[in-house]
N, C-alpha and C positions, 0 to 999 in steps of 0.2 A: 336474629340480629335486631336491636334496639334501631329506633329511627334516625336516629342521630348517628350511630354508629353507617347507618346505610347511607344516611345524607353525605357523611365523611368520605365513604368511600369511594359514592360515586361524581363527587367535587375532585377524589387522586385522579380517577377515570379520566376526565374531562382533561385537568390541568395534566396528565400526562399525553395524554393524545393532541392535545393542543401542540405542548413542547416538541411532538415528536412529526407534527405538521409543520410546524416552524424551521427547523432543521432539513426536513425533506427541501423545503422551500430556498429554504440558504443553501443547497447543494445545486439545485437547480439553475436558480437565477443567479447566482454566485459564479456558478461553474458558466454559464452562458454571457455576461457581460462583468464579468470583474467584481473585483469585493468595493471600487470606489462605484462602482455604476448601478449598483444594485442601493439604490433607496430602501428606506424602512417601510414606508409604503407599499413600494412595491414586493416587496416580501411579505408584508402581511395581507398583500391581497392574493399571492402566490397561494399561502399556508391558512386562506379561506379565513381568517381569525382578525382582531381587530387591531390596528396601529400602536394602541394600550397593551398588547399578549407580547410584545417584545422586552422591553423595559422589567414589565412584573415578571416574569418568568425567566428571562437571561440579565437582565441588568441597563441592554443598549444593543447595537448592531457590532462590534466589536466581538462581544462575548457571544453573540448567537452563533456569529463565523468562525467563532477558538471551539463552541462546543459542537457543529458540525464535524470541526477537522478531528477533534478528540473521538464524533464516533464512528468516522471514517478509519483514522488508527488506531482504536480498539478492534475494530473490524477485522481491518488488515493485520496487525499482531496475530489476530487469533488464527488466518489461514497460513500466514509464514510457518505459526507451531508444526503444520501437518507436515511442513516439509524439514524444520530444525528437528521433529520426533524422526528422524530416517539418519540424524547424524550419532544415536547414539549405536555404537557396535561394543558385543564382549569382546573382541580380539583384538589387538593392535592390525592386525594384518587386513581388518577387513575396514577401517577407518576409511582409505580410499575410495573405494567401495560404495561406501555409505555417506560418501559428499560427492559424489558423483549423484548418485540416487535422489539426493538434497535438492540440488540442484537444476537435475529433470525434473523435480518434480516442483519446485517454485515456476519452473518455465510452463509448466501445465497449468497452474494458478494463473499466472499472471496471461496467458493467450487465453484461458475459456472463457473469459471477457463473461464472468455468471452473473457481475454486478451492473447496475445502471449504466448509462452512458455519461448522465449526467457526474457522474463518481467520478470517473476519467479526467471531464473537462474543468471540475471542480481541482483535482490532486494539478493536474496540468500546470494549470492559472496558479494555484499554492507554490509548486515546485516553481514555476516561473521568475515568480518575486522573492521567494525563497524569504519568506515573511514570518511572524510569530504561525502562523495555523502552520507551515509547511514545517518550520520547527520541532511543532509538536506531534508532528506527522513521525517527522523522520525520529525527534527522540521515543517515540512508545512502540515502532513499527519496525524503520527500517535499519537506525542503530543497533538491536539486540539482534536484528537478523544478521547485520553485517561481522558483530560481535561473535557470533556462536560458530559463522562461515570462516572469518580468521582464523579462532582457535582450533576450527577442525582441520583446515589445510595446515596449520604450527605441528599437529598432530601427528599427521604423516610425512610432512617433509621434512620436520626435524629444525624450521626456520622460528626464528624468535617471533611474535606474536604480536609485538613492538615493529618490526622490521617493516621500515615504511614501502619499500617494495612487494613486499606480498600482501599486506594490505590494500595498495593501491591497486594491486593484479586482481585481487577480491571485490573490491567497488567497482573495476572495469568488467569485471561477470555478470555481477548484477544490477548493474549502467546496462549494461548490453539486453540483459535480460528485459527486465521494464519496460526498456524500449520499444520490446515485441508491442506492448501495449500500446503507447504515447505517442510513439513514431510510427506507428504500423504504416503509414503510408510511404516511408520510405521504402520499405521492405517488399509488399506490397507490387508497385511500381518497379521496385530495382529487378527482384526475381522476376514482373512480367503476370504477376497473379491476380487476379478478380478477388477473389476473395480466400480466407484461413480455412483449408478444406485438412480433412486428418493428414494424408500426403502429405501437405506444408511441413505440419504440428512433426511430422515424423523426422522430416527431412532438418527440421531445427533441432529437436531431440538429437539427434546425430554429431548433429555438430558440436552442441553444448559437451555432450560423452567425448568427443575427440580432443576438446578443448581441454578436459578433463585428464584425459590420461595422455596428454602431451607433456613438455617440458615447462610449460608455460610458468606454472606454478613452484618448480623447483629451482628455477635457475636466475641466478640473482645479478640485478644493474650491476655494470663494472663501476668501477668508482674511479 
């Protein structure tokens, strides 16, 4: 490797671990005092780098909190797939089956709490103000998930895909869901529990399946 060629590469090094300090940093203190409370300042003293590594590298404090939330929603896109890869079946018969399966298994994502905390109170505060970052949260992550869970319930119930009640019965699953995460202290408190021990995880599993092979999904608002 020519000198220059290595000076190059290790100025991507730098400028990439910088960016990816920065973002930690916006997750953090973003997620802990709001996207108007969180100074520039204070984020680049968070992300160890100088008040200059904002602007040159994201553009302003705007774009540094659009590109935290984009890699919190690529993130999140990519663990939804493990659970949207259980909706494909060969058989029409086992369709149900394999959204149920979906399903448990989003509920298992979203309770093993594998990411940050700071991640949670970041999405929280996003979801809260329902802002451009929570936007593009929901369009790269939780739209195509909600998309692929409509068509798979249109699949076996045989209901239009459009049809604003199974739709809305599909964002009440995964409202529900999420909320193991978000809300946990409801749940928490309401059941009487210290803490998410496998017992809980199972005893939700449960119910998610029950919910699943109810009527819930097949039977339509009267009008």
């Amino acid at each position: 490797m020519t000198e220059s060629k290595a000076t190059s590469s290790g100025h991507e090094a730098r400028s990439a671990k910088t960016r990816s300090q920065l973002i930690e940093a916006a997750i953090e203190v973003i997620g802990a005092v709001g996207y108007e409370g969180a100074s520039t300042r204070t984020l680049a003293t968070a992300a160890k780098t100088t008040l200059s590594a904002i602007p040159y590298h994201f553009g302003g404090k705007k774009e540094l909190y659009l590109a935290a939330a984009g890699m919190i929603a690529d993130y999140a896109a990519g663990r939804f797939e493990e659970a949207l890869a259980l909706l494909d079946a060969a058989k029409p018969s086992e369709k149900a089956a394999h959204f149920e399966q979906a399903l448990t298994e989003l509920m298992h994502i979203i309770m093993e709490d594998a990411e940050p905390h700071s991640w949670t109170s970041f999405v929280a505060r996003c979801a809260y103000d329902n802002d451009e970052a929570f936007a593009l949260i929901h369009e790269r992550a939780i739209a195509p998930l909600l998309q692929h869970l409509v068509q798979a319930a249109s699949d076996f119930t045989g209901r239009d895909p459009a049809d604003e009640a199974l739709r809305l019965r599909i964002n009440a699953i995964v409202t529900a869901i999420i909320s193991f995460r978000f809300l946990r202290g409801i749940m928490l408190r309401g059941m009487g529990w210290e803490s998410i021990q496998p017992g809980c995880i199972e005893q939700v599993e449960a119910m998610v399946r029950d919910l699943c092979r109810s009527d819930f999904l097949a039977v339509r608002f009267s009008h």
